[in-house]
C-alpha positions as CSV (number, residue, x, y, z in Angstrom):
1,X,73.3,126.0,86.2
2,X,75.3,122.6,86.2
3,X,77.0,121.5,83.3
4,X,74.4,118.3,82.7
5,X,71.6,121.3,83.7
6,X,71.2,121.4,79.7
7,X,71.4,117.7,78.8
8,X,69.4,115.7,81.2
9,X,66.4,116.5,83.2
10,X,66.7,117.5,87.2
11,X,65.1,114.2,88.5
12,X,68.0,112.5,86.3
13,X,70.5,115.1,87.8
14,X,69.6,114.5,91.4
15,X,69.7,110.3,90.7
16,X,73.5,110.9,89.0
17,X,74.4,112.9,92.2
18,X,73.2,110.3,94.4
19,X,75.3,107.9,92.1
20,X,78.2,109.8,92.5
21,X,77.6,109.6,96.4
22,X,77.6,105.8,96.3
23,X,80.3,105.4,94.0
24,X,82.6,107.8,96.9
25,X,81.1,105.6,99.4
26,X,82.3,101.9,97.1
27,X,85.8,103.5,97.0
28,X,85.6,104.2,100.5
29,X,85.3,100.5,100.9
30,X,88.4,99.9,98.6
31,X,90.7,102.5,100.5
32,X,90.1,101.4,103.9
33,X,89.7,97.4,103.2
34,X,94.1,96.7,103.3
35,X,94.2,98.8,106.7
36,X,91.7,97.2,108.0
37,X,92.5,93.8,107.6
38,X,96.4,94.4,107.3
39,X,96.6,92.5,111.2
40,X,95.1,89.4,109.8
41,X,96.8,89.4,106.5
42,X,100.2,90.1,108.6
43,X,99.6,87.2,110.7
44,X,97.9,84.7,108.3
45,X,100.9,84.7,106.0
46,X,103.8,86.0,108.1
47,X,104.9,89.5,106.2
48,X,107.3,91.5,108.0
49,X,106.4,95.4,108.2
50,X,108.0,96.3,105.9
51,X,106.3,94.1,103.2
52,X,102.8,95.1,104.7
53,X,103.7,99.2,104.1
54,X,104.5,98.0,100.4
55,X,101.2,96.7,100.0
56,X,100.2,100.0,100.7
57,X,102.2,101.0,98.2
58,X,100.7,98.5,95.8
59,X,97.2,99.7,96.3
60,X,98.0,103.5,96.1
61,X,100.2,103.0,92.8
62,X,96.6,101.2,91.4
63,X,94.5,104.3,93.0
64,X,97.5,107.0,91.0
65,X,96.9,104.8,87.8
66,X,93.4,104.6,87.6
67,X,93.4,108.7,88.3
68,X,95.3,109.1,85.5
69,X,93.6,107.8,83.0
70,X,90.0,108.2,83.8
71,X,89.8,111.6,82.9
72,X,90.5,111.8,79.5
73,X,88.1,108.4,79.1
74,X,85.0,110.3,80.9
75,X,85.7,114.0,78.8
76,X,85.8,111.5,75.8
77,X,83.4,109.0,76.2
78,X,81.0,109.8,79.1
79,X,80.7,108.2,82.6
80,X,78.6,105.6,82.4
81,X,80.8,103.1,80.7
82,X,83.7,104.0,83.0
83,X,81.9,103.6,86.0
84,X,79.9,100.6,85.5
85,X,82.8,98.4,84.4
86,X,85.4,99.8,87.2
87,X,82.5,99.3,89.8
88,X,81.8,95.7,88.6
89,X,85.7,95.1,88.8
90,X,86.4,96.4,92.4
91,X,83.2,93.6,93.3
92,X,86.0,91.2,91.9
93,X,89.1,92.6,93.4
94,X,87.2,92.3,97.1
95,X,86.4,88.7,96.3
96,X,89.8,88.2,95.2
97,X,91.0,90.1,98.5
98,X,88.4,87.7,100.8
99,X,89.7,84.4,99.4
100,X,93.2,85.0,98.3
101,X,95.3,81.6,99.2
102,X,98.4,82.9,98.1
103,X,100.3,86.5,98.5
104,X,100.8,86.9,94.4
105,X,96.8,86.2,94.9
106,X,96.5,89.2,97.5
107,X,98.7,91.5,95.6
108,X,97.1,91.0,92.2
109,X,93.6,91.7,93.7
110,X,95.2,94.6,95.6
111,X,96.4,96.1,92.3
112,X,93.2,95.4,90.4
113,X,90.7,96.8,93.0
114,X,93.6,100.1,93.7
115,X,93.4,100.8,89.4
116,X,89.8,100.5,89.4
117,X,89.4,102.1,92.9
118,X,91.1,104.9,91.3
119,X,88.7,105.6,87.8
120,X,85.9,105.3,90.8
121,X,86.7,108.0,92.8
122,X,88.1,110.3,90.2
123,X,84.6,109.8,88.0
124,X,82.4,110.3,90.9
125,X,84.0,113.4,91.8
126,X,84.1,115.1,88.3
127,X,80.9,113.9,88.0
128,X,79.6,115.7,91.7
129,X,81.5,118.7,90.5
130,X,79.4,119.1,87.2
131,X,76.3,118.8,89.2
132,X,76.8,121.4,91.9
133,X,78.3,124.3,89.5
134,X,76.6,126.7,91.6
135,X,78.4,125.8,94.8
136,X,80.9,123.2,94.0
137,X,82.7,123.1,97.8
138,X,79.4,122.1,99.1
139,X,78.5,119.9,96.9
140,X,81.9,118.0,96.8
141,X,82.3,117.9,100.7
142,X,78.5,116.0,100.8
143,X,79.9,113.4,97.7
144,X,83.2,113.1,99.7
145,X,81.1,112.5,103.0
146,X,79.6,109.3,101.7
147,X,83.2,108.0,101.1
148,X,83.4,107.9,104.5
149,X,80.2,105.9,105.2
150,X,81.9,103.3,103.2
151,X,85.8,103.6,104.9
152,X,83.3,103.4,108.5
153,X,81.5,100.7,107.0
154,X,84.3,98.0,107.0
155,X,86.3,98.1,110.4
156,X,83.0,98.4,112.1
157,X,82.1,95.2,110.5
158,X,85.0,93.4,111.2
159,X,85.5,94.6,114.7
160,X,82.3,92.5,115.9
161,X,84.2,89.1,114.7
162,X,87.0,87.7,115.8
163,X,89.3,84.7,114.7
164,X,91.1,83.3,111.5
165,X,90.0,83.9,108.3
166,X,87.4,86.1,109.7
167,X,87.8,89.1,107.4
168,X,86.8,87.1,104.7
169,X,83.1,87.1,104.9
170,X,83.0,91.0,105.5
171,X,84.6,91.5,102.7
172,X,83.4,89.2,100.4
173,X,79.6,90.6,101.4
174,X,81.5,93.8,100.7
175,X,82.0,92.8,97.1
176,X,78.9,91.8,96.6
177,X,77.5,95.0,98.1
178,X,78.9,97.0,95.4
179,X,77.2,95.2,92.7
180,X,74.1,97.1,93.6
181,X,75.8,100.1,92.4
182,X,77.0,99.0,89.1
183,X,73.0,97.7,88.8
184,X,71.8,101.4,89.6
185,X,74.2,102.7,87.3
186,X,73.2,100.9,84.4
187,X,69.9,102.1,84.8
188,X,70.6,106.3,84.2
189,X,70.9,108.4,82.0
190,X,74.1,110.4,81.7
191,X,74.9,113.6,80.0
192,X,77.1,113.3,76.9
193,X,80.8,113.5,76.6
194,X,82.3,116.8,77.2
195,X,84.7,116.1,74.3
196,X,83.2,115.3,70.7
197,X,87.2,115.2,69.0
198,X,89.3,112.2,69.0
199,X,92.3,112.5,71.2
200,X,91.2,116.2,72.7
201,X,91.2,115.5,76.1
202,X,95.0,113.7,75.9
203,X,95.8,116.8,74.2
204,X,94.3,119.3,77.2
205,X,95.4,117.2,80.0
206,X,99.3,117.6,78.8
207,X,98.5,121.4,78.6
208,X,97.3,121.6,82.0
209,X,100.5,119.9,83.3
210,X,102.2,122.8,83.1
211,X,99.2,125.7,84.4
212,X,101.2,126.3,88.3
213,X,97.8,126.8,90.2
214,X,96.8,123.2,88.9
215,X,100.2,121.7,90.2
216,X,100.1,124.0,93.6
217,X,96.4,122.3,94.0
218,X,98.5,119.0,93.3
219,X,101.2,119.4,96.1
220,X,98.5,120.3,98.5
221,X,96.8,117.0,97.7
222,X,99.9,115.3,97.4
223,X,100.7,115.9,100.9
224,X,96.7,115.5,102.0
225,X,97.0,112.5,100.3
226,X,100.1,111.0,102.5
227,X,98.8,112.0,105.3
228,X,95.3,110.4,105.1
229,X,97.0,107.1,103.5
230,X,99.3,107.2,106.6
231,X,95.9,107.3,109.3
232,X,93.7,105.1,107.1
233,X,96.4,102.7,106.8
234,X,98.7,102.5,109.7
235,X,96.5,103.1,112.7
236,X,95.3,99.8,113.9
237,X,98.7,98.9,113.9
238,X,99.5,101.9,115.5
239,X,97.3,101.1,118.3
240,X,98.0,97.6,119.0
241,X,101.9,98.7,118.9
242,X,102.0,101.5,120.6
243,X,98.3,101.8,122.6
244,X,98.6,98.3,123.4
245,X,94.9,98.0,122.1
246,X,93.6,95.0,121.3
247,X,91.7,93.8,117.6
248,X,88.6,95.6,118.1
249,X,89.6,98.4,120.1
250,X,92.0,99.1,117.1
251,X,89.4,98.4,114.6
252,X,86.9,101.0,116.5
253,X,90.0,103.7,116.5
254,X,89.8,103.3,112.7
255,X,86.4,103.4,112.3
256,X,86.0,106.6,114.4
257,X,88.9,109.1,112.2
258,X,86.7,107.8,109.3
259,X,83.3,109.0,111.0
260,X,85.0,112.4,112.3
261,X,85.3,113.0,108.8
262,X,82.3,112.0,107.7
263,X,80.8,114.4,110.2
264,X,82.6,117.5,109.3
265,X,82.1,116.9,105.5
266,X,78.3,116.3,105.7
267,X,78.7,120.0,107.9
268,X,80.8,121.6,105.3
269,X,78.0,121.2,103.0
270,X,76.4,124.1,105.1
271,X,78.9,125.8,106.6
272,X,80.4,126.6,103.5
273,X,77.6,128.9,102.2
274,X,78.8,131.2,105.3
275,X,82.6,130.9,105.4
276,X,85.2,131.6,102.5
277,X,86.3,127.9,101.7
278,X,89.8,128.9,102.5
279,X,89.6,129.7,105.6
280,X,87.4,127.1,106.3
281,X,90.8,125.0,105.0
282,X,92.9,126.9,107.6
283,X,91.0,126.2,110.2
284,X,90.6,122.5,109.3
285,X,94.3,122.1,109.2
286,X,94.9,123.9,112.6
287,X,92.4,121.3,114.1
288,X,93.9,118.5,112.8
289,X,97.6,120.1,113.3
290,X,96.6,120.1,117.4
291,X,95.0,116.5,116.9
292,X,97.8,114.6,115.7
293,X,100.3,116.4,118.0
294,X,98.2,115.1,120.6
295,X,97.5,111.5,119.2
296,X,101.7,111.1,119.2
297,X,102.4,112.3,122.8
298,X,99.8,110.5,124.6
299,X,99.5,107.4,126.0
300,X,96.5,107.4,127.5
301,X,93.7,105.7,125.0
302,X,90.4,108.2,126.0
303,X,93.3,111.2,124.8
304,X,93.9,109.1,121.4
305,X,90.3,108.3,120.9
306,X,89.5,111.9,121.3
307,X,92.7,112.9,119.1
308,X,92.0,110.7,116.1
309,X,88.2,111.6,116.1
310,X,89.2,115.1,115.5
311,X,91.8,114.7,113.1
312,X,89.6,112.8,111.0
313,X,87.5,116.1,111.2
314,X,90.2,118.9,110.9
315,X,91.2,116.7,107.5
316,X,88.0,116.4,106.1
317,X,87.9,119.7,104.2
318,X,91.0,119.3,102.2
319,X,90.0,117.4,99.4
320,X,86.1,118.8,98.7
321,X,87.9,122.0,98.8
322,X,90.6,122.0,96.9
323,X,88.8,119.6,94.1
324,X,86.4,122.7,94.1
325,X,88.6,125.3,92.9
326,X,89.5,122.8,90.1
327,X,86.5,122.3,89.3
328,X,85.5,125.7,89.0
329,X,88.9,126.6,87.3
330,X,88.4,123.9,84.5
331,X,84.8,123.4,84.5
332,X,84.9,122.6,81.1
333,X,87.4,120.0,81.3
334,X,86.7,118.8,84.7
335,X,87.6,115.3,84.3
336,X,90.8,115.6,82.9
337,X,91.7,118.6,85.5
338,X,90.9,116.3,88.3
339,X,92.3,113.3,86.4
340,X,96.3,115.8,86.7
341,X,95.5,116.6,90.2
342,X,94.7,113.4,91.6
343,X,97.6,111.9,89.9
344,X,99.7,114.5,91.7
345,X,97.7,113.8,95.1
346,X,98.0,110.2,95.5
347,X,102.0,109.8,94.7
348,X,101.5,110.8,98.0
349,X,99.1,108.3,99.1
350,X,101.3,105.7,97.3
351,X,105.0,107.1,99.1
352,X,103.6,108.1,102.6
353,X,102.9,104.8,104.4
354,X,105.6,102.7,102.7
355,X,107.4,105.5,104.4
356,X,106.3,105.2,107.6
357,X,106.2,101.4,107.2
358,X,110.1,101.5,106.6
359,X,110.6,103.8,109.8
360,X,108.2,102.2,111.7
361,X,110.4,99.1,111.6
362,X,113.6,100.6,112.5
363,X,112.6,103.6,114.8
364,X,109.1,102.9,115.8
365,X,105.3,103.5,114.6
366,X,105.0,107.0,117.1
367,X,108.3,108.2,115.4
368,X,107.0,107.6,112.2
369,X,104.4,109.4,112.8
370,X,105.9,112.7,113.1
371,X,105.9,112.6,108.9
372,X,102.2,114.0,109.9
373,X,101.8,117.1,111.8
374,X,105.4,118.2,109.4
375,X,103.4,117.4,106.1
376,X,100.1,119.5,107.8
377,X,102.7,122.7,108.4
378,X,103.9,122.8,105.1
379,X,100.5,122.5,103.8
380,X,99.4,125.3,106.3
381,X,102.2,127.2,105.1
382,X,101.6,126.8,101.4
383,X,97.9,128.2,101.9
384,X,99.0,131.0,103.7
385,X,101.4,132.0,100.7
386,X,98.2,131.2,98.3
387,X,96.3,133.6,100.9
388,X,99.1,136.7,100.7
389,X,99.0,136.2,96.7
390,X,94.9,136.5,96.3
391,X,94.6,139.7,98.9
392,X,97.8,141.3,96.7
């Protein structure tokens, strides 16, 4: 039985699940918006590479803030307040994004819509984990699939125009697409807050700083986390560079790592019932090990396409996974556990492709890469040690 089982009837369970999968799908749109349009914000206002990878940084600093504090809000106070005023402000962070004449413009909406991005994603998976207690992998790889209907959504839509400025009506539609969610939202009812005491959930989440399985999740995500910031937001830039791909060529590239792990995570959702979830993990990473070896040392564009496809589907089962044992770990306190890990996870979103945008400019974006398949052995490599410790 779900934690909400108890306090809200199943028809209201199955609508907040399917609110959960929109909200992933809304921060999809916020996570893969800056690499998206990155080529047209280069060129429009003349940022070197360097000041486009800091953008990155910008937007995943606002993703680590927001994760940080939404969990003790939503063990305190509930969801729905959370979500429906974070949702309503990423609607205003795309518009600022769309029309921004200035770069303090773009930068400010940038931070607002990475903050709020964050509280998004963090609340809709706490909230996905409460409501699939009975097989929490499962249910958080289907949530985390619809983030990627969202990350598709965008560089499909601006690979069919072309020209100045036009990234600005996709994403401004974009904005006003999420509305809709914070309109749905409003409407449910959610279960009550998890924590009836004043200041209890500031109080847990500094006690599970210190639990070493929560900060070993942590480092896998952190490093998860960097890579995926690192593909979502450097590889139409990769491909023009080094691929010598046009707009919408580079656009598709995008588009398809975002669908491969779409895919996979809608699969996991079964497959899962049939395979331990860590070595579902193992073989995940092994795939997308191969895949990005391959992307780096080809030049040939039907290898990359085939390479960046399945990286987006060896990666997909890192984060449903991992957010899983959390969840089961803390299931009590599941927004503040995620609220720590995810804090932990995306300093590596937020360090990763300034990284890569700093060596990019001085040694090359395929050089750069290499941070990837390193990041996917250690990761490979702190699993197996997890493995050797749970058979002992």
């Amino acid at each position: 039985m779900s934690v909400v089982t108890a306090t809200v009837p199943r028809s209201v369970e199955r609508q907040l699940f399917l609110l959960a999968c929109i909200e992933l799908a809304v921060f999809g749109i916020v996570l893969t918006t800056l690499g998206a349009v990155l080529p047209a914000i280069v060129d429009r206002f003349g940022i070197s590479m360097a000041d486009a990878g800091a953008l990155f940084t910008l937007v995943t600093f606002g993703v680590l803030v927001g994760s940080l504090v939404f969990g003790p809000i939503v063990d305190r106070y509930g969801y729905k307040g959370m979500l429906c005023g974070a949702t309503a402000l990423i609607a205003l962070g795309l518009e600022g994004i769309a029309f921004a004449p200035s770069m303090l413009w773009m930068r400010g909406s940038i931070l607002l819509v990475g903050v709020v991005g964050g509280m998004v994603n963090g609340g809709a998976n706490a909230l996905g984990a409460d409501l699939s207690a009975e097989g929490r992998s499962g249910g958080l790889a289907l949530v985390g699939s619809c983030f990627g209907i969202g990350a598709v959504g965008v560089p499909l839509a601006l690979s069919v125009r072309q020209g100045p400025l036009s990234y600005a009506p996709v994403i401004s539609w974009s904005g006003l697409a999420v509305l809709l969610a914070v309109a749905f939202a409003s409407t449910l009812r959610f279960p009550p807050p998890k924590q009836t005491r004043g200041g209890a959930a500031l109080t847990d989440s500094r006690r599970l700083v210190g639990d070493p399985v929560l900060l070993l999740m942590g480092v896998i995500l952190f490093l998860e986390s960097g890579i995926e910031g690192v593909i979502g937001g450097w590889t139409t830039t990769y491909a023009a560079q080094e691929l010598r791909l046009g707009t919408r060529p580079s656009l598709l590239l995008l588009a398809l790592f975002w669908f491969g792990l779409t895919l996979t995570r809608v699969a996991l959702g079964t497959v899962l019932r049939g395979v331990a979830p860590i070595r579902a993990l193992f073989g995940g990473l092994t795939l997308a090990l191969a895949s990005v070896l391959l992307l780096i040392f080809t030049k040939n564009t039907s290898i990359a396409t085939a390479a960046i496809f399945l990286l987006g589907c060896g990666l997909a089962a890192s984060f449903p996974i991992v957010l899983s044992f959390a969840g089961d770990r803390y299931a009590t306190l599941s927004g503040t556990a995620f609220s720590v890990v995810m804090t932990m996870a995306l300093a590596g979103g937020m360090l990763y492709p300034y990284v890569v945008g700093v060596l990019g400019a001085s040694t090359g974006l395929r050089n750069a890469f290499l941070i990837v398949p390193a990041s996917i052995i250690v990761q490979i490599g702190l699993l197996a040690h997890i493995s050797r410790n749970s058979r002992a």
